[in-house]
N, C-alpha and C positions, 0 to 999 in steps of 0.2 A: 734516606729514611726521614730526614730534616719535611724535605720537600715534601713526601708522599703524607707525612701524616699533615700539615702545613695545609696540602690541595683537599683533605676530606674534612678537617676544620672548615675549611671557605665552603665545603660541598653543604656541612650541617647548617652552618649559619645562614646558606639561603633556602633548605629547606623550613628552617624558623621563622624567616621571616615570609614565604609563602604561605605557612599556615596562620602566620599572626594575620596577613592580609585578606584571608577569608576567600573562598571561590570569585572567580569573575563576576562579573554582572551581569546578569541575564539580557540578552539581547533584546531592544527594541524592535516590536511589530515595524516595518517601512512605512504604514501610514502614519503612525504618529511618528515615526521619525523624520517625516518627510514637511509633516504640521511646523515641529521644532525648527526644520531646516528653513522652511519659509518667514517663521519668526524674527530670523538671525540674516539682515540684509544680506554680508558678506558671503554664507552660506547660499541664500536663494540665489541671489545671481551666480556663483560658482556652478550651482545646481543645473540653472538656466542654461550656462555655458555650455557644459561636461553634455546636457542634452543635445545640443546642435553639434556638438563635436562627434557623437556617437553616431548622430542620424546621419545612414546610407555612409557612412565613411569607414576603412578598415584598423585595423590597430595599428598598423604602421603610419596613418595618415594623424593618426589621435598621438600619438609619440612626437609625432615631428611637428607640433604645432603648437609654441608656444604658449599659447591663450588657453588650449586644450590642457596643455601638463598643470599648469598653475590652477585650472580647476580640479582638475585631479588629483593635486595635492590636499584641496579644499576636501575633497570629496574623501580621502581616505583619512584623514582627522574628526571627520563627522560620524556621527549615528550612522547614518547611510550605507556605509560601506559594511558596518556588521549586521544591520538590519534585517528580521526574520521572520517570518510570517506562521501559523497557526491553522492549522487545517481544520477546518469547519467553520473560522472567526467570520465574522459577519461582513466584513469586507475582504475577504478569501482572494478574490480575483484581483479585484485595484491594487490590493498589497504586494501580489504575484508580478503583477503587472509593473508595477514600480523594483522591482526586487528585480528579474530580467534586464527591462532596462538601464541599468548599469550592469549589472554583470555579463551579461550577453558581449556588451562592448568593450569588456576588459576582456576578455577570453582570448586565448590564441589561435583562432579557429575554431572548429566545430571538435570538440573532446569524447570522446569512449566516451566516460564517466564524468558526473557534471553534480556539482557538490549542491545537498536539498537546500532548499531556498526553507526549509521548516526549521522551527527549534527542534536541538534533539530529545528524544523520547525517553525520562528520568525512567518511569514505573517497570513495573517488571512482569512476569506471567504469574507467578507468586498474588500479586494481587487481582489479576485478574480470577484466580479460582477461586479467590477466599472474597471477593463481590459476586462471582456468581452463586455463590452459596445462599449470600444473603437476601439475595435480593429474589432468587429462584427455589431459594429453598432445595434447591438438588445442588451437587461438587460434581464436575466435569467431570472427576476419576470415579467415583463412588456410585454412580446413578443405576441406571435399569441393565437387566442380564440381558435383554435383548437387543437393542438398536441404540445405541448414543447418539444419532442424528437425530429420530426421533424422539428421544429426549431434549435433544436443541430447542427441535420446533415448539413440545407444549411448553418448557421453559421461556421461548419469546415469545407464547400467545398468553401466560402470566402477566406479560407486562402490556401496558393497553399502545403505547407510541412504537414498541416492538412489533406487535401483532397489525397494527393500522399501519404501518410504511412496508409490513413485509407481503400483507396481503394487496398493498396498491399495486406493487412491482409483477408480483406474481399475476396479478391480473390484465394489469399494462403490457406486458411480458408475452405474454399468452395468448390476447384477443387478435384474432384474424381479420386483416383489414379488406382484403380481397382473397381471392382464386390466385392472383398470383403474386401479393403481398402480403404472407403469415402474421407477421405485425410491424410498430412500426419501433425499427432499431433502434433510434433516436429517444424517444418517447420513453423508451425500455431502459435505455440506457442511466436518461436522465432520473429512474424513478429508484434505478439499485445506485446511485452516486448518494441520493438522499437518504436512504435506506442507512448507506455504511457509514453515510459523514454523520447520521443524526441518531443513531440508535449505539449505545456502548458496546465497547468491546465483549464484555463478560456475556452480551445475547447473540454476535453477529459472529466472534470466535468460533462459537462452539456450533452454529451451522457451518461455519467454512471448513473446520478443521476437527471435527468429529469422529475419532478412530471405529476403525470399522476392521470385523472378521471374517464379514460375509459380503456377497456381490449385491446381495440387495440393501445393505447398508452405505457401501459404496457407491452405488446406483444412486442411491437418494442424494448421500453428498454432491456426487457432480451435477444433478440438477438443483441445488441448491440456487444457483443463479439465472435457470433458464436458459441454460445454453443454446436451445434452438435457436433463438432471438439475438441473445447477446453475446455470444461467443462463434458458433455457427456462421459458415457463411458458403452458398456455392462454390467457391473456388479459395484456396488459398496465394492471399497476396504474399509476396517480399518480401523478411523481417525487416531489414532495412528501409524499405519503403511504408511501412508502418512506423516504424519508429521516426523517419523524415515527418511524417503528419501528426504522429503525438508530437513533437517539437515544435509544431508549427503554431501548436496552442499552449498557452502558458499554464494551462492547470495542468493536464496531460503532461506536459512537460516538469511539472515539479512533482508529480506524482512518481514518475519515472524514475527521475532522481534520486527522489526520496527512495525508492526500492532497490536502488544502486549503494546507495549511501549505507542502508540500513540491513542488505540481504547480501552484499557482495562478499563473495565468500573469501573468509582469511586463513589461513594455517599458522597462525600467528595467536589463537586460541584455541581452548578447550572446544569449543561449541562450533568454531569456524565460521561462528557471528560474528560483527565487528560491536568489539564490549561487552559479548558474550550476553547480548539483550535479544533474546526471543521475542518480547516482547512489539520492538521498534522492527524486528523484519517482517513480523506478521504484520504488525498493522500498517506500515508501507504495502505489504502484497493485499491487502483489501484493498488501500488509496485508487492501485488501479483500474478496481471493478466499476464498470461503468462508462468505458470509452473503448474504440474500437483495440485500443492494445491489453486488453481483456483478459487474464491468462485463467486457465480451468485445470481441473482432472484433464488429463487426455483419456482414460479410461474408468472403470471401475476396478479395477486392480484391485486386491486385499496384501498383496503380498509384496508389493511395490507403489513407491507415489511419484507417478511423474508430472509437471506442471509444465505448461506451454501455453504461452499466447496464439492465437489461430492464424499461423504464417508458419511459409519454410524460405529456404536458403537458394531454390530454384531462381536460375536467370541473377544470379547475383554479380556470376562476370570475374573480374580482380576482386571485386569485393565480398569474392566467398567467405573467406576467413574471418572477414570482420563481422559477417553475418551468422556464421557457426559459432564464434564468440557468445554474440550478444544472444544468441539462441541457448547458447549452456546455460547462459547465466537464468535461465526458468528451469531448462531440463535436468542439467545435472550442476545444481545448485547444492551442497552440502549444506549452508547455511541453514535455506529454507527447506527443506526436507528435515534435520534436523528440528528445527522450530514446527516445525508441524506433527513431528515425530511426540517433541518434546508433550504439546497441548494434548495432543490425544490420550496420551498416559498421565497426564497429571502432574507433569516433574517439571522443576526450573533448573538452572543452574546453582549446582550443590546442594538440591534438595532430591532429596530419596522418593519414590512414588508409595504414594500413601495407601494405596490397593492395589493388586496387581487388575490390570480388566477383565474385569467378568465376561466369561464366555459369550458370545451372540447367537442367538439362532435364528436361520434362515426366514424371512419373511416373503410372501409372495408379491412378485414385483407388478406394478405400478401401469396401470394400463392408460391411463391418460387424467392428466390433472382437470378438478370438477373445481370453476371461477364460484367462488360466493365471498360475498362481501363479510361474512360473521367468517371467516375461519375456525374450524374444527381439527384439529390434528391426529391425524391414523398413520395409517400402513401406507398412504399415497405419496407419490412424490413431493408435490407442493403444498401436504396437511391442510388441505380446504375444504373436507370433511371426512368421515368415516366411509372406506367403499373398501372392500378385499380384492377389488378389478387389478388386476396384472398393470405394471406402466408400459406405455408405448417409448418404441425407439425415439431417440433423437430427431429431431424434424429438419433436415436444410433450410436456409431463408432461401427461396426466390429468387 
């Protein structure tokens, strides 16, 4: 008895003094941690080391060499080591770029799951509805009895940097460069990266993640990003070999992460989020609109939401399993279905939905998106102006 109350005594006294200590300190971006590093002789040259020790060498070779461990030691007393980067920050890349190169060379080989090189995500979905309220004047829950997609769209043609980055994409997106090049991927790619990194959540949410009761509400949502273009492609590659080439780039590569980090599903909570933060698994699954591992609707479904990047498990060999893995982790993701679940109705965690949604009714679909630089928002898929035309199917690339 002596003991037992004794051990919860010592248990209180360091929860006292963690709270008298105040939360951690928020991580240093890598470039300026890297400024500091070069400041501090002792550190740059460790730095300079630990770099030659990494390049083209494995981690068994970086263990067994003296000169290597003593910077290594250097290096995990430094900023460095907890160093973290900021999606959208002005130097994005350089900081990615430094943030891999060391971590990449500690690793033990190539990992499933690979921790985001981002600070984590405080806010919550809570605030993202009560910003878009304000600043749209419409509540994501509360809006029109018809279409909640097309509530998205005239909600981001309100805002002037909403309406101009979403009309570039969709026109980028869209233009036919030949007979047998539709547009150009790239181009397309680059034009929804800036779209999502530069326009806020409360406008680019409520296109991605727009509940829908009908096929042509649905319909709209999955072209929200233009899938002919950016998600499309004649053949499906790999998953594995898609995810080999996000890796191969360091943005790609932390965006990945980040939606491992932040959408991997837990049973370890209510929500089956990690933190039970809807917020930080949706906006990691935006991170990676934009690059060839692209994940969309696979249909328009009302009744079901399944997400996939455009690849399968074919030709995967031994590495079936690990390919039907990392394939759940879009398809039957609980996290994110949940979180998407969540935005569509209005609700956060342990927050009640403030209306139940208003019925939808059927809109006629969408015969082909009309490019004008003023966008106008209607009943079309890409809201580039008022037309009643039916949409045309999905289009192959080339």
């Amino acid at each position: 008895m002596i003991l037992a109350n004794a051990f919860c005594i010592v248990l209180l006294v360091d929860e006292m003094l963690r709270s008298l200590a105040g939360p951690p300190p928020a991580p240093l971006d890598c470039v300026r941690a890297t400024e500091l590093c070069a400041a501090d002789a002792g550190c740059s040259s460790r730095y300079r080391t630990l770099r030659q020790c990494l390049a083209g060498r494995d981690r068994n070779t970086l263990l067994a060499n003296r000169e290597c461990q003593l910077a290594l030691g250097v290096l995990q007393e430094s900023p460095l080591e907890r160093c973290r980067c900021k999606r959208g920050m002005k130097k994005e890349l350089q900081c990615l770029q430094i943030y891999w190169s060391i971590h990449l060379g500690l690793a033990e080989g190539e990992e499933f799951y690979e921790a985001s090189p981002y600070e984590p995500v405080t806010s919550r979905l809570s605030d993202i509805f009560r910003l878009a309220s304000i600043f749209s004047g419409m509540d994501p829950a509360t809006t029109s009895k018809s279409n909640h997609c097309l509530d998205a769209a005239k909600a981001c043609n309100l805002n002037d940097n909403c309406k101009r980055l979403r009309s570039g994409y969709i026109s980028t997106c869209s233009r036919e460069l030949s007979a047998t090049e539709p547009c150009s991927r790239r181009k397309c790619h680059k034009a929804l990266r800036q779209f999502f990194d530069r326009v806020p959540g409360e406008f680019t949410f409520r296109l991605l993640f727009c509940s829908c009761k009908d096929p042509a509400c649905a319909g709209r949502r999955r072209q929200t990003i233009v899938p002919s273009c950016s998600y499309e492609d004649k053949e499906k590659p790999n998953c594995l070999d898609l995810r080999g080439a996000c890796r191969a780039d360091h943005l790609c590569r932390s965006r990945l992460a980040d939606f491992h980090t932040n959408c991997q599903a837990t049973f370890q909570s209510l929500t089956n989020c990690p933190g039970d933060n809807f917020q930080a698994c949706l906006g990691s699954y935006a991170g990676l609109i934009g690059f060839d591992i692209t994940p969309n609707y696979v249909d328009a479904s009302t009744t079901s939401i399944t997400i996939s990047p455009w690849c399968s498990c074919k030709g995967s060999g031994n590495m079936e399993e690990e390919c039907e893995k990392f394939l759940r982790d879009f398809t039957e993701n609980p996290c994110l279905r949940n979180a998407i679940q969540a935005f569509g109705n209005g609700t956060d965690v342990n927050l009640a939905p403030k209306i139940p949604n208003p019925a939808t009714t059927v809109l006629p679909k969408v015969k082909s998106p009309v490019l004008l630089d003023d966008v106008n928002d209607s009943n079309t898929a890409y809201d580039t102006r008022a037309s009643s035309a039916p949409a045309p199917p999905s289009r192959n690339k080339a």
